[in-house]
C-alpha positions as CSV (number, residue, x, y, z in Angstrom):
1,X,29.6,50.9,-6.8
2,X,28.5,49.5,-3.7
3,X,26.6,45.8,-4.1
4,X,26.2,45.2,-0.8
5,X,23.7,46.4,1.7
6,X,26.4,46.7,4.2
7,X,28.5,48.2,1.9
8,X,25.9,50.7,0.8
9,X,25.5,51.7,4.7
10,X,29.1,51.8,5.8
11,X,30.2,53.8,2.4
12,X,27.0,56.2,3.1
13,X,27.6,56.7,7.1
14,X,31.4,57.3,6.5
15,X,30.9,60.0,3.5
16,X,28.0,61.5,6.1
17,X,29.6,60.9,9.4
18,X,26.0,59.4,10.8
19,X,24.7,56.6,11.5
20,X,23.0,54.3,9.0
21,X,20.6,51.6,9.0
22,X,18.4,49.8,6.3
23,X,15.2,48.4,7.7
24,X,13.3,45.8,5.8
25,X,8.8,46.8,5.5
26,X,7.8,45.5,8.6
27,X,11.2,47.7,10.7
28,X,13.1,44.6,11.0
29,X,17.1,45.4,11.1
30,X,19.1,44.7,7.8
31,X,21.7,46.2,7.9
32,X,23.8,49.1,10.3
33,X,26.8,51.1,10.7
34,X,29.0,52.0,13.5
35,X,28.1,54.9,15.3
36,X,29.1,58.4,15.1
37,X,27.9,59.2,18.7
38,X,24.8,60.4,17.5
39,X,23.3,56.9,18.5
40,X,19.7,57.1,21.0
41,X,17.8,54.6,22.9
42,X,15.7,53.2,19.7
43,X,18.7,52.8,17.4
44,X,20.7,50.6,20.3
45,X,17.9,48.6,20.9
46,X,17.3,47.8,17.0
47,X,20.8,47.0,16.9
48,X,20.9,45.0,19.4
49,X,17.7,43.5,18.9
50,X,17.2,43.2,15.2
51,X,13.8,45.0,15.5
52,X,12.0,47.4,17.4
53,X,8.8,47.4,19.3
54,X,5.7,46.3,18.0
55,X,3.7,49.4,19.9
56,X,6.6,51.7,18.5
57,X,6.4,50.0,15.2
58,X,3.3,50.9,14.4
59,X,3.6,54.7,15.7
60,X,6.5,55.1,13.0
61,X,4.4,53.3,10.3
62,X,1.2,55.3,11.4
63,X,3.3,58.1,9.6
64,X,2.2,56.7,6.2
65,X,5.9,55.9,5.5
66,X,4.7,52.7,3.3
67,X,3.1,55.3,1.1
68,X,6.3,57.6,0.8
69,X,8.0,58.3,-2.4
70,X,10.6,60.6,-1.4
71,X,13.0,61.1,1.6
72,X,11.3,63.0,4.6
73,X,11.8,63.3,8.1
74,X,10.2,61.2,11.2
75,X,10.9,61.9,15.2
76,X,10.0,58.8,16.8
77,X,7.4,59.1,19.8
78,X,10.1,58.5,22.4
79,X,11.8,60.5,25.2
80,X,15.4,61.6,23.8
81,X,14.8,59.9,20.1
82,X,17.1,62.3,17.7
83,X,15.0,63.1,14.2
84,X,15.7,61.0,11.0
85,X,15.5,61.2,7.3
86,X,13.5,58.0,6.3
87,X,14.2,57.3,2.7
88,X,11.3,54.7,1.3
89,X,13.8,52.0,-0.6
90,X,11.2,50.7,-3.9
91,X,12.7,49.1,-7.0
92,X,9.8,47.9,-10.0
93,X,7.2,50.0,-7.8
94,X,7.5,47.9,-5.1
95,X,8.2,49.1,-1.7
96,X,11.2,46.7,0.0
97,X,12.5,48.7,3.3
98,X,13.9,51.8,4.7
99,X,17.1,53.9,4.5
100,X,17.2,55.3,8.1
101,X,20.0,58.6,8.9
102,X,19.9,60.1,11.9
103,X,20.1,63.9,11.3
104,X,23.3,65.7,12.1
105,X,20.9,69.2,12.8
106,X,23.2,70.8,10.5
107,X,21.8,72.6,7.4
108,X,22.8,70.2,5.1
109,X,19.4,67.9,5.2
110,X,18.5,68.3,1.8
111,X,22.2,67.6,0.3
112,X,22.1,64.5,3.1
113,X,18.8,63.4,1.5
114,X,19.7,63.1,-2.0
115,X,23.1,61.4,-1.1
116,X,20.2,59.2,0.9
117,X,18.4,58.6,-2.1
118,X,21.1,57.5,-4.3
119,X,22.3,54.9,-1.9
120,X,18.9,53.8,-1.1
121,X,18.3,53.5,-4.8
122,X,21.2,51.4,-5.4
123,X,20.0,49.3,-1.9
124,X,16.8,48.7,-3.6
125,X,18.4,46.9,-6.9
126,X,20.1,44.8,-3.8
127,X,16.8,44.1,-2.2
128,X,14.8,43.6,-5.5
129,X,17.5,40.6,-6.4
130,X,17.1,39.3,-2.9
131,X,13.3,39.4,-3.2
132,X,13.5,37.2,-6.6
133,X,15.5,34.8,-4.9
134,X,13.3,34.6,-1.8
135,X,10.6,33.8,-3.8
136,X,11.7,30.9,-6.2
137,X,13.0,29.4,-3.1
138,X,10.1,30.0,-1.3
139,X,7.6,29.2,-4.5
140,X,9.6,25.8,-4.6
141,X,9.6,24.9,-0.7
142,X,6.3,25.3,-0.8
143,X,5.1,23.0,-3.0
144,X,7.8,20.6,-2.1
145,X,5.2,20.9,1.3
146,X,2.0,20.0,-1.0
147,X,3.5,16.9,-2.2
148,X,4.4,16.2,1.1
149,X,1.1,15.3,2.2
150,X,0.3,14.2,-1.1
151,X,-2.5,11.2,-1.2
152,X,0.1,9.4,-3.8
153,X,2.4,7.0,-2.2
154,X,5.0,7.9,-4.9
155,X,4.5,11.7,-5.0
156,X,5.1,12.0,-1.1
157,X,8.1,9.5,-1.3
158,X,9.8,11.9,-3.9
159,X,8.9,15.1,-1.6
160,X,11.0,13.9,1.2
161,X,13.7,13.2,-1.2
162,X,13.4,16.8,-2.2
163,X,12.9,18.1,0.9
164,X,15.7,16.9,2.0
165,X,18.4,17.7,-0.4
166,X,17.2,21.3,0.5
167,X,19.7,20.4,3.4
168,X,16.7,22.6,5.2
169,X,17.5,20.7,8.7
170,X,20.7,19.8,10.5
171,X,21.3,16.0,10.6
172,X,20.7,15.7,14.3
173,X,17.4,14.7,15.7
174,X,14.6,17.3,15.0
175,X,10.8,17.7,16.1
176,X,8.1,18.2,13.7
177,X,5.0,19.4,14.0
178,X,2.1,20.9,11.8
179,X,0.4,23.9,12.9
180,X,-3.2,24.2,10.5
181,X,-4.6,27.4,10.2
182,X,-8.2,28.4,8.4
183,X,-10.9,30.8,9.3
184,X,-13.9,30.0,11.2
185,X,-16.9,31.4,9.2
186,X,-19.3,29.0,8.2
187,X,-19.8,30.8,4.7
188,X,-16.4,30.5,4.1
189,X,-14.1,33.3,3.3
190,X,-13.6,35.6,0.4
191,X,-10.7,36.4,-1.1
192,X,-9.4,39.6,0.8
193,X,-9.7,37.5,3.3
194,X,-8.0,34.8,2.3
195,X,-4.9,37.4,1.9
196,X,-5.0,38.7,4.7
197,X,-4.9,35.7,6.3
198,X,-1.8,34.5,4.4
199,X,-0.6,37.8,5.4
200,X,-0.9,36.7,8.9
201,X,0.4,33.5,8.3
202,X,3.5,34.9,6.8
203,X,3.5,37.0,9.6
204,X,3.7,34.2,11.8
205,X,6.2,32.4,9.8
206,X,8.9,35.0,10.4
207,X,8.1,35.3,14.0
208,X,9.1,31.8,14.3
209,X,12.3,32.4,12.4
210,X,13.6,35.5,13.8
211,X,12.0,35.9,17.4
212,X,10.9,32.4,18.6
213,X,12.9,31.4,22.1
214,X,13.4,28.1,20.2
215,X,15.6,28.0,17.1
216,X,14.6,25.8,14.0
217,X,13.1,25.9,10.9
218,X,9.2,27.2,9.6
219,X,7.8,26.7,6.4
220,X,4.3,27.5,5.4
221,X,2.1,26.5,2.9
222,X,-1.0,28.7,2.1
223,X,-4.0,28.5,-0.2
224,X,-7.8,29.7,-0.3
225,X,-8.7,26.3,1.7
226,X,-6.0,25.7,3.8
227,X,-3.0,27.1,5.5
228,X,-0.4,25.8,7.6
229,X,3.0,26.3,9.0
230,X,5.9,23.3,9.5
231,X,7.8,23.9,12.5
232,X,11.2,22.0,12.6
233,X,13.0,22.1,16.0
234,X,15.6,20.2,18.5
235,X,13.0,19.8,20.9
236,X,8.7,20.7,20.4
237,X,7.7,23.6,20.8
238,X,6.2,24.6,24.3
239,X,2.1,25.5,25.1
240,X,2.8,29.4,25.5
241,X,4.7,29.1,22.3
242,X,2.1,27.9,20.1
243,X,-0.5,30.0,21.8
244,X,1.6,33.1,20.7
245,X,1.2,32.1,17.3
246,X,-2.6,32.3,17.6
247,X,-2.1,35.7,19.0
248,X,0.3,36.8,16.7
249,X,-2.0,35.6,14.1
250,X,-5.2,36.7,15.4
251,X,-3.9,40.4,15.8
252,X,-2.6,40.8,12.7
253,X,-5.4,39.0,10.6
254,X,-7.4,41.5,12.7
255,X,-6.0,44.9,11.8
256,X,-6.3,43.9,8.2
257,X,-9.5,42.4,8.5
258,X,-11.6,43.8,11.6
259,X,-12.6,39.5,11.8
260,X,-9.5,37.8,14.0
261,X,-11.7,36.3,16.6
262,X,-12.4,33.7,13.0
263,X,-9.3,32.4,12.8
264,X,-8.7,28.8,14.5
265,X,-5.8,26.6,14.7
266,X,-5.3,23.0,14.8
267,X,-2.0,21.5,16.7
268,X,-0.7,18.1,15.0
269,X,1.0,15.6,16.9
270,X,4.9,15.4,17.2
271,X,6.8,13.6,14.7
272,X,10.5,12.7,14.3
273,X,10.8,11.5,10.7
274,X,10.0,13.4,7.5
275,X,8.0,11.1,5.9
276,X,5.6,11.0,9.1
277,X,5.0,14.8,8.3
278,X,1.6,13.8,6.9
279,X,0.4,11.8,10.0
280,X,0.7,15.4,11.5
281,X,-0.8,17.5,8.9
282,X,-3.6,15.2,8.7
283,X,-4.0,15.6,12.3
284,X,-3.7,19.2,12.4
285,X,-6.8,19.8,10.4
286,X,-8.8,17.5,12.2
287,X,-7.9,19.5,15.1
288,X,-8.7,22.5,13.0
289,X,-12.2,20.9,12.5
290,X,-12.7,20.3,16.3
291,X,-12.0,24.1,16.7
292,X,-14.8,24.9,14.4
293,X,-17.3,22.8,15.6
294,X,-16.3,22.1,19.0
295,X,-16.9,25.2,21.1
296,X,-14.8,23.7,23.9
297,X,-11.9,23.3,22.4
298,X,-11.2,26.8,22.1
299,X,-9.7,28.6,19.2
300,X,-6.4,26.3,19.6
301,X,-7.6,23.2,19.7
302,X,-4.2,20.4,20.2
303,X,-4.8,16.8,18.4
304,X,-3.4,15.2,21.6
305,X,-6.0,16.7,23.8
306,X,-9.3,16.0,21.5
307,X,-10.4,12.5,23.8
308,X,-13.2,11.0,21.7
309,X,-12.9,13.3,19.0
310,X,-9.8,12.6,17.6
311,X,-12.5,8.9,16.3
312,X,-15.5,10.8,16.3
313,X,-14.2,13.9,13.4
314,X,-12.8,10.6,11.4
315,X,-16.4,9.8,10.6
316,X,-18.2,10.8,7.5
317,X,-20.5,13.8,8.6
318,X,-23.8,12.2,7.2
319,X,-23.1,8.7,9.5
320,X,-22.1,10.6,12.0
321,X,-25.3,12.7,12.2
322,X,-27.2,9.3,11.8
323,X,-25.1,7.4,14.4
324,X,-26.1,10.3,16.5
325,X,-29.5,9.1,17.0
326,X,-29.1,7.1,19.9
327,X,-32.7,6.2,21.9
328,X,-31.3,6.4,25.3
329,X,-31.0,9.9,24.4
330,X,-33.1,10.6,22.0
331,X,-35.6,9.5,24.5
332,X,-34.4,11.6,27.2
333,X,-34.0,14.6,24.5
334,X,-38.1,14.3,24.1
335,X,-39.0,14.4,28.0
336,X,-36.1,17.1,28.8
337,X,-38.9,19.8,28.8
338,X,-36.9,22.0,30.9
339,X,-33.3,21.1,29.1
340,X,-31.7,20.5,32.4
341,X,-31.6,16.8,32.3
342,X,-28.8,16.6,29.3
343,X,-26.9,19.2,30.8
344,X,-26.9,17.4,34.1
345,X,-26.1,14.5,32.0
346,X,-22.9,15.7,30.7
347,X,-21.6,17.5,33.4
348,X,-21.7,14.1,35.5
349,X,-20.3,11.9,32.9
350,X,-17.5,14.8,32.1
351,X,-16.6,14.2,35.9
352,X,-16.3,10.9,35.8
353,X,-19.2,10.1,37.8
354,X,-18.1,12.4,40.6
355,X,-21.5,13.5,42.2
356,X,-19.6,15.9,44.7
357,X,-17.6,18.2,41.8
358,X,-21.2,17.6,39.3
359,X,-23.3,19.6,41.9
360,X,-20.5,22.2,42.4
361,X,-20.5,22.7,38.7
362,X,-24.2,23.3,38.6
363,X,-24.4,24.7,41.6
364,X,-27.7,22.5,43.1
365,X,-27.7,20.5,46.0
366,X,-26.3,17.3,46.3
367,X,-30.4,15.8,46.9
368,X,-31.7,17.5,44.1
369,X,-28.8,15.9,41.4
370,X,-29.6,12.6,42.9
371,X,-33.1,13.3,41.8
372,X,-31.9,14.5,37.9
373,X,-30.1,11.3,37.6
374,X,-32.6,8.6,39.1
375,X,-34.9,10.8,36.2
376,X,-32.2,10.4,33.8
377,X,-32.1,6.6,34.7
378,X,-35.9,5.8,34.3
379,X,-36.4,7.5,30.9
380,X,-32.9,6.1,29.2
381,X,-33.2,2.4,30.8
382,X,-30.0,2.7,31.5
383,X,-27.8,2.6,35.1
384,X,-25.7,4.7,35.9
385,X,-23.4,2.9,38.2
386,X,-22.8,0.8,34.7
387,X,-19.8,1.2,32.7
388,X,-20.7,0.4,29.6
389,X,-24.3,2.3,29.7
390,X,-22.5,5.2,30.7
391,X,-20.1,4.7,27.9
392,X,-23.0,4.6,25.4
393,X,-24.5,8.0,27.0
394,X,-21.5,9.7,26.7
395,X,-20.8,8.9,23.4
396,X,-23.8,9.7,22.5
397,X,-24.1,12.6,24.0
398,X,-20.6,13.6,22.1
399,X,-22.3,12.2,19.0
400,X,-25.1,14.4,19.7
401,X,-23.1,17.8,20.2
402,X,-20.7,17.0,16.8
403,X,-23.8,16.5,14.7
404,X,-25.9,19.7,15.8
405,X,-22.6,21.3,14.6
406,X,-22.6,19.7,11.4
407,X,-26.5,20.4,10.7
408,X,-25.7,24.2,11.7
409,X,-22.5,24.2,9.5
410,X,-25.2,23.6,6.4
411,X,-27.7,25.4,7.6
412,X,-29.1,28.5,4.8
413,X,-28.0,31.7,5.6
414,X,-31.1,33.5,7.0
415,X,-31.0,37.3,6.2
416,X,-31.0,38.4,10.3
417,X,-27.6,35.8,9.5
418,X,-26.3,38.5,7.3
419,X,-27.5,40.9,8.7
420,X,-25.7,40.4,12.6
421,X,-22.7,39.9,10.3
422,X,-23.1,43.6,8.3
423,X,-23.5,44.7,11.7
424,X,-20.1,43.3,13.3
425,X,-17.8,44.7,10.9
426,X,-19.8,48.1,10.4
């Protein structure tokens, strides 16, 4: 008997005389045989590609094929695609790919389908073994990752020593970086959630190992708290890249979910050692907590691009929140009665003091910011044409922003809280 998947597919194409293929749940390529010139568009392309479409993906799925117990037949949504016999593989009730044969149109379908079933019963007892492997390894790579960014001197020490003998990465030089991922909501997140989310993370994972235009490695690491993905490469991975993986992860977190606008991720520096692992991790999540708090930053908010905030989110919240109260400001805060003053503030010191792009930006006349800042001048006591009293404004007023966040991240849920959120997901 067959114990092979591509033994299973060549020995069932040649006793069938069509062409086989075993996908895995998601409709990635496992395994094919040769053709029998009854070969269209969509099975060339999945050859060739290892996959097909995500669009066409879900059209095939949307056929409730996940839910399938028994052979039956699917015509893909595609100009000149032949009709198959899709035979759900399971093994211990869990469902672990597809037995795909293109029909021959003779009227032999239902002896085809049970010679179907028998190989993709013997295919799952392959897939099920496979699965059990996967796991351990995966089950101990991962919490080789935990102890890598372990507080314990000695714990972390012993991780690299671990990590390594997993011979996981060539000897030559390699890039790595941490990519954190959590959820935005300021109530935290409940445990479908938190599934889904390592759904999407997983999801992520394999896009990296099978479809990213650079090759490498990618672990991830997942829990209720905290999620995050390891990417080993030759060379860092580039800006569209990692913004794919937000995408990737949004979108799917979203069709399980309906919430994928609340997911945020935080971009580590570049390292080149293993043990430095945790200088990016830890950086990642601080970049994480920028993206929560820091509306500017975006949903992808990059460690190497937080200015000031890569000091400011190392401060405790609470001495934060009290270094925050700065009089210059707090002064110009209380007279502010028409809340442009701060704003012109800010925009100013964001420019570097460039009066020219400031009054763009706010779109008044050159005369008219002149005025705002002279104001902004007399009630601070401080000069603007000063570097280090425009130093202490903008700090402040960075101070300022970070702590209104934090007061709003504790702030009681109200019930109109609750209810906008009932509403957004109704």
């Amino acid at each position: 008997m067959a114990d092979d998947l591509q033994d299973i597919v060549d020995d069932l194409a040649e006793r069938l005389q069509r062409s086989v293929a075993i996908d895995d749940p998601r409709l990635r390529l496992l395994a094919a045989s040769r053709h029998f010139d009854d070969e269209d568009a969509i099975r060339v392309a999945s050859v060739l590609n290892r996959f097909i479409d995500s669009p066409l993906c879900e059209q095939i799925l949307a056929h409730g094929i996940a839910q399938w117990t028994a052979p039956g037949r699917v015509t893909p949504p595609v100009e000149g695609a032949r009709p198959r016999i899709c035979v759900p593989i399971r093994c211990s009730g869990l469902l672990l790919g597809y037995l795909w044969l293109i029909e021959s149109g003779s009227n032999r379908r239902q002896q085809h389908e049970e010679v179907a079933k028998e190989a993709a019963d013997r295919a799952g007892v392959v897939l099920y073994r496979r699965l059990l492997v996967h796991e351990r390894t995966r089950a101990r790579h991962e919490a080789i990752m935990w102890e890598l960014v372990a507080t314990d001197q000695a714990v972390r020490s012993q991780a690299v020593d671990d990590l390594r003998a997993e011979q996981l990465f060539p000897n030559t030089a390699m890039c790595f970086q941490v990519v954190g991922i959590q959820h935005h909501g300021r109530d935290g997140i409940a445990a479908a959630q938190a599934v889904a989310l390592e759904a999407a993370v997983e999801d992520a994972q394999s896009w990296l190992s099978h479809g990213a235009t650079v090759p490498g490695c990618t672990l991830m690491a997942a829990n209720k708290s905290r999620n995050w993905l390891l990417l080993a490469r030759p060379r860092p991975p580039s800006r569209r890249e990692l913004d794919t993986i937000w995408t990737r992860l949004t979108a799917r977190f979203d069709r399980l979910t309906k919430d994928g606008g609340n997911v945020v991720l935080g971009i580590g520096g570049v390292v080149h050692r293993i043990e430095d692992i945790i200088d990016s991790y830890r950086e990642a999540f601080l970049a994480v907590r920028a993206a929560q708090l820091v509306p500017s930053t975006g949903p992808v908010a990059r460690w190497s691009e937080l200015g000031p905030y890569q000091l400011l989110l190392k401060v405790p919240a609470d001495d934060l929140i009290t270094a925050a109260q700065v009089p210059a400001l707090v002064a110009l805060t209380r007279e502010d009665a028409n809340a442009t003053l701060v704003p012109t503030l800010e925009a100013f010191l964001d420019n570097a003091g460039d009066v020219a792009g400031t009054a763009r930006q706010l779109d008044v006349h050159r005369a008219t910011l002149y005025q705002r800042l002279k104001r902004i001048e007399h009630l601070t006591g401080c000069a603007l044409n000063r570097g280090e009293d425009r130093l202490t404004l903008h700090l402040a007023l960075k101070l300022q922003a970070l702590a209104a966040a934090y007061r709003n991240e504790t702030k009681p849920t109200t019930a109109e809280d609750t209810q906008a959120r009932i509403q957004s997901v109704s």
